[in-house]
Backbone as CSV, one residue per row, in Angstrom:
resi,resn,N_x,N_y,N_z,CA_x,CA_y,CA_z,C_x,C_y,C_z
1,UNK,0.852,-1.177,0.000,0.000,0.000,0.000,0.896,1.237,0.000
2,UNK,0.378,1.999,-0.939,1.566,3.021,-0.974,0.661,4.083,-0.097
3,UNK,1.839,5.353,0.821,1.303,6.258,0.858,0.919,7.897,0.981
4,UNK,0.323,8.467,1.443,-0.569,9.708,1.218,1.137,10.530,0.669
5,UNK,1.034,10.999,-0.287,2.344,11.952,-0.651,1.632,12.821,-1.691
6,UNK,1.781,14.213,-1.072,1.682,15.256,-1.732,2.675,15.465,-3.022
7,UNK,3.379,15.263,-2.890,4.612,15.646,-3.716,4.432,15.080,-5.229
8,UNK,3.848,13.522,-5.040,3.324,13.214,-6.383,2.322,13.537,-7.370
9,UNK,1.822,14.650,-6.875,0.514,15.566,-7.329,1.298,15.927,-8.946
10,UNK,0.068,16.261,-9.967,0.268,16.893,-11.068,0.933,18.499,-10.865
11,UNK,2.080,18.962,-10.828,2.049,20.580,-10.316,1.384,21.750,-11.435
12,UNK,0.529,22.211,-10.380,-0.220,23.469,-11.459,0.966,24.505,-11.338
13,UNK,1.837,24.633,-11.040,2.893,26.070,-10.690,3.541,25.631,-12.383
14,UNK,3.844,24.965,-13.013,4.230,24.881,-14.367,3.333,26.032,-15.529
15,UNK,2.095,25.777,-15.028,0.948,26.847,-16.629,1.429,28.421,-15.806
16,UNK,2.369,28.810,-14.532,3.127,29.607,-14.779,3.763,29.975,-14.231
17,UNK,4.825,29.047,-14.833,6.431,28.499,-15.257,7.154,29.274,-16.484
18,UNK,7.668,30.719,-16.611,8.241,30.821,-17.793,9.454,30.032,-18.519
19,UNK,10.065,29.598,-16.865,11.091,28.559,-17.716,11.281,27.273,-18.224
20,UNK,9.741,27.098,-18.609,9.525,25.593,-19.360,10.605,25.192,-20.473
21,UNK,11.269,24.937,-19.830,12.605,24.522,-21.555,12.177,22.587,-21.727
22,UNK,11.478,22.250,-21.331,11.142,20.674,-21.224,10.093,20.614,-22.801
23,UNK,9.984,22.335,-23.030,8.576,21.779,-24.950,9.561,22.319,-25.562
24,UNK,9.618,21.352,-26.807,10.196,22.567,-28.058,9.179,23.626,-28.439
25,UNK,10.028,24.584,-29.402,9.606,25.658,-29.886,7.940,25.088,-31.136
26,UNK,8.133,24.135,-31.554,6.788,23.631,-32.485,5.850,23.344,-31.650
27,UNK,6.124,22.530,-30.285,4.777,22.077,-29.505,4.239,23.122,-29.187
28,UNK,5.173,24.494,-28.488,4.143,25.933,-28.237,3.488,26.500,-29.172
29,UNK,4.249,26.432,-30.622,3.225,26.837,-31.689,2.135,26.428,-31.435
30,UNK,2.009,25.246,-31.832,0.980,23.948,-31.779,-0.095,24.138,-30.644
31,UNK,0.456,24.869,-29.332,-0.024,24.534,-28.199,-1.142,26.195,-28.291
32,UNK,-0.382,26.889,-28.707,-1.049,28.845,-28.743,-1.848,28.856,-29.606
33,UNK,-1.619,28.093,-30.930,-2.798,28.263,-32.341,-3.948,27.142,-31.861
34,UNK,-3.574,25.894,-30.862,-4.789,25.270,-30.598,-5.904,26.372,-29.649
35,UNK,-5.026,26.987,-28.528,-6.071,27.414,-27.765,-7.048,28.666,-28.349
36,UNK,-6.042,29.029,-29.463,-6.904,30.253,-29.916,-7.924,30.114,-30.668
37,UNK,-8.257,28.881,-31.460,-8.791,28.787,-32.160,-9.793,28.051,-31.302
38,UNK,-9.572,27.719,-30.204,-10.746,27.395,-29.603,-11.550,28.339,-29.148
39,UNK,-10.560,29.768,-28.381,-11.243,30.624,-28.205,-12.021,31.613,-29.255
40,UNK,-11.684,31.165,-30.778,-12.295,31.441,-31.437,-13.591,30.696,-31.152
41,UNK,-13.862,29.341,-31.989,-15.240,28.593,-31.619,-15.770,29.115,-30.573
42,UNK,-15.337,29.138,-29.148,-16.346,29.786,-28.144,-16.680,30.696,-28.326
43,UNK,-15.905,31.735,-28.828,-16.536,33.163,-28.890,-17.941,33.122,-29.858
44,UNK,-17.381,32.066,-31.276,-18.548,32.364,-32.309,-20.049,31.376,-32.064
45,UNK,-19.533,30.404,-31.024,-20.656,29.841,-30.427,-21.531,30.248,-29.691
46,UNK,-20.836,31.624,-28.788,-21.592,32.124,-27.716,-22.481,33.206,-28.533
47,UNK,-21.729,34.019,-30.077,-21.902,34.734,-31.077,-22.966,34.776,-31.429
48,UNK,-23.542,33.306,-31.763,-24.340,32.418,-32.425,-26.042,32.674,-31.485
49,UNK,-26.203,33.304,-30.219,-26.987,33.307,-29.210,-27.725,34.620,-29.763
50,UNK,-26.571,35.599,-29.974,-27.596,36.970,-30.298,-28.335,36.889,-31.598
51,UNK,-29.211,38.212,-31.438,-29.719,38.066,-33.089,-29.119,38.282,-34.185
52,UNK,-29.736,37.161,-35.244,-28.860,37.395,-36.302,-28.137,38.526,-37.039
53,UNK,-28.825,39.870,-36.654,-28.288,40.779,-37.237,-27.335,41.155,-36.458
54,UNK,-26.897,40.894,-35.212,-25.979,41.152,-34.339,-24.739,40.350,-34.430
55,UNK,-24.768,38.888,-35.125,-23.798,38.059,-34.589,-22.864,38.520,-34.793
56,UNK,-21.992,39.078,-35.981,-20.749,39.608,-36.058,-20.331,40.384,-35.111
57,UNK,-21.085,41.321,-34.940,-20.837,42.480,-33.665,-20.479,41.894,-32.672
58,UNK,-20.629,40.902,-32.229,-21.031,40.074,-30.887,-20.376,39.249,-31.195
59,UNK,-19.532,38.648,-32.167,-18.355,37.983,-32.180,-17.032,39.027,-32.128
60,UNK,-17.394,40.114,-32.646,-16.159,41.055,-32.807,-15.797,41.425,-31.334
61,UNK,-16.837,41.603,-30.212,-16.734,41.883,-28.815,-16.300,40.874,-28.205
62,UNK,-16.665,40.088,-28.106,-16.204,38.647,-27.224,-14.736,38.258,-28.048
63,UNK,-14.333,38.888,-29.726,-12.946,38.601,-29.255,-12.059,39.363,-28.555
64,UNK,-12.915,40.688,-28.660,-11.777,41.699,-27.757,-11.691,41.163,-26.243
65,UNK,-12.683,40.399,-25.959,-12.396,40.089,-24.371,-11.651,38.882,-24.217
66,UNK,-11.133,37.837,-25.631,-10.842,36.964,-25.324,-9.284,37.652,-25.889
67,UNK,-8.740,38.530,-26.330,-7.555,39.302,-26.522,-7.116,39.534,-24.833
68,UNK,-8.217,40.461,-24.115,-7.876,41.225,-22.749,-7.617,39.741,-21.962
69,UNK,-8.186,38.559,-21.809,-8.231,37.464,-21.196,-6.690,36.808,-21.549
70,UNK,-6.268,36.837,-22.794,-4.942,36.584,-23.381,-3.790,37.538,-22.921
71,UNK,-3.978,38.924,-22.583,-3.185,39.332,-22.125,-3.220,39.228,-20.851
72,UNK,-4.274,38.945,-19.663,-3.741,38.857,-18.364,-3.038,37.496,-18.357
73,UNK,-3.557,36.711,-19.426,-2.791,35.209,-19.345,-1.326,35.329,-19.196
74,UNK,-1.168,36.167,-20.438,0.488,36.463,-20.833,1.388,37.173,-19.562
75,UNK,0.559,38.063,-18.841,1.160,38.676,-17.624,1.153,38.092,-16.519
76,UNK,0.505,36.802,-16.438,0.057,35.987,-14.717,1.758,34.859,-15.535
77,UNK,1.699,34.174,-16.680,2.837,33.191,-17.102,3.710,34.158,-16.975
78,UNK,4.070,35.333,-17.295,5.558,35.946,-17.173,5.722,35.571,-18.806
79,UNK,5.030,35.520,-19.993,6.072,35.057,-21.346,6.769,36.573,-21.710
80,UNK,7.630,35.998,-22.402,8.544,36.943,-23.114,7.562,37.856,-24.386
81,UNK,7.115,38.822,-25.065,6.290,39.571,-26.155,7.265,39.003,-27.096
82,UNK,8.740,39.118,-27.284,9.270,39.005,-28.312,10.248,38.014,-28.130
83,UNK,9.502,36.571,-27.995,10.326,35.529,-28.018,9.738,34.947,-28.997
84,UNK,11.060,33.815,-29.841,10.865,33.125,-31.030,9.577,32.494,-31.282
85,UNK,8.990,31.827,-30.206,7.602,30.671,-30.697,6.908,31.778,-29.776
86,UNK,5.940,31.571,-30.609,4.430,31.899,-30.007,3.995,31.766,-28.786
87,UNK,3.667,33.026,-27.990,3.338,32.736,-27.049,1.765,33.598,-26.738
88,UNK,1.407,33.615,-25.476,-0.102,34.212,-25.123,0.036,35.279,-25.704
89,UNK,1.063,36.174,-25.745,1.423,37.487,-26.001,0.897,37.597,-27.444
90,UNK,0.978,36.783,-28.827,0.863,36.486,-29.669,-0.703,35.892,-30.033
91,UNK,-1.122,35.416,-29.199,-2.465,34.999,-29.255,-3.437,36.513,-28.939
92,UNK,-3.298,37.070,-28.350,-3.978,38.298,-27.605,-3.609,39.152,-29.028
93,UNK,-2.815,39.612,-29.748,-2.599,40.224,-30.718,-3.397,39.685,-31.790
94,UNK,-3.297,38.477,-32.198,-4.771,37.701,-32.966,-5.999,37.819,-32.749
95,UNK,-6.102,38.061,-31.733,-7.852,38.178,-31.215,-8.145,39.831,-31.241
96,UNK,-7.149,40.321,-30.917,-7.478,41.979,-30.840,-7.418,42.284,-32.710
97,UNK,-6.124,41.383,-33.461,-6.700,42.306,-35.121,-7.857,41.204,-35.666
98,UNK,-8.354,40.366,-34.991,-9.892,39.867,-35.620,-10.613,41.068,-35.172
99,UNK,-10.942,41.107,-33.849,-11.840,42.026,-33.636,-11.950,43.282,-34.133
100,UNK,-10.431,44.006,-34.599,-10.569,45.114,-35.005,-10.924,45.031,-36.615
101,UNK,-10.323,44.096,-37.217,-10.734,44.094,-38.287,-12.034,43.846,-38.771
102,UNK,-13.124,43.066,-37.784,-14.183,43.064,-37.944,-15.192,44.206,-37.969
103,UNK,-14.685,44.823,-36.535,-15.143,46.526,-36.428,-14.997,47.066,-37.607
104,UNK,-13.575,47.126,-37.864,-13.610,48.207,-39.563,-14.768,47.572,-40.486
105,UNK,-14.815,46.422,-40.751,-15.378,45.607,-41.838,-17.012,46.005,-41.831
106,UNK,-17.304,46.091,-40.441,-18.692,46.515,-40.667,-19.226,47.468,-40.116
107,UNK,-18.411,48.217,-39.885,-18.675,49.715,-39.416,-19.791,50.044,-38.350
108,UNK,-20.439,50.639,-38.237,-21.373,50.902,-37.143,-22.883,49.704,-37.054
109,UNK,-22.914,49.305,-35.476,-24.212,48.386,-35.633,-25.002,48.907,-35.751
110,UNK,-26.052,48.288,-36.189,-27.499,48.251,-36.949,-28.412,48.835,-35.140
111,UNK,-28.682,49.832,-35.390,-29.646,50.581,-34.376,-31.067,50.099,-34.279
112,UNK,-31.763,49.395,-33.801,-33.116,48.729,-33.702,-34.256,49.588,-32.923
């Protein structure tokens, strides 16, 4: 019977860990374009709730919050802005030029 040891726990102090040198530089790619694109789907799922004449608008907002959500990410991990692989820092910049580019794209919402 083995027993009670804390120590063998999964450690959450790693998601922020800046000095993860244990991934290569492709798995973080891999790892920043998966989550974003999830936080894409959520955003356009949650998008998907308002009225139709709204959804864009209402995807363009929920990505700016999933940009602001990406940058406290990037500031609670400690990543580097201008390190080689992709990091949160890089994801938050994706979500902020969707959203802005969406804003430009359709200019002012539809007033009901």
């Amino acid at each position: 019977m083995t027993t009670f040891n804390p120590q063998d726990w999964s450690p959450f102090h790693d998601w922020f860990n800046p000095d993860e040198d244990r991934r290569d530089p492709d798995r973080r790619n891999r790892e920043v374009l998966l989550r974003w694109c999830m936080s894409v789907a959520f955003c356009l799922c949650f998008a998907s709730l308002a009225p139709p004449s709204l959804i864009p608008f209402t995807f363009a907002g929920l990505m700016f919050l999933a940009g602001m959500t990406s940058l406290a990410y990037a500031c609670l991990c400690g990543d580097q802005p201008l390190a080689l692989h992709l990091t949160a820092w890089d994801e938050a910049a994706l979500s902020f030029v969707l959203s802005l580019g969406l804003h430009l794209w359709l200019g002012p919402a539809p007033v009901n």
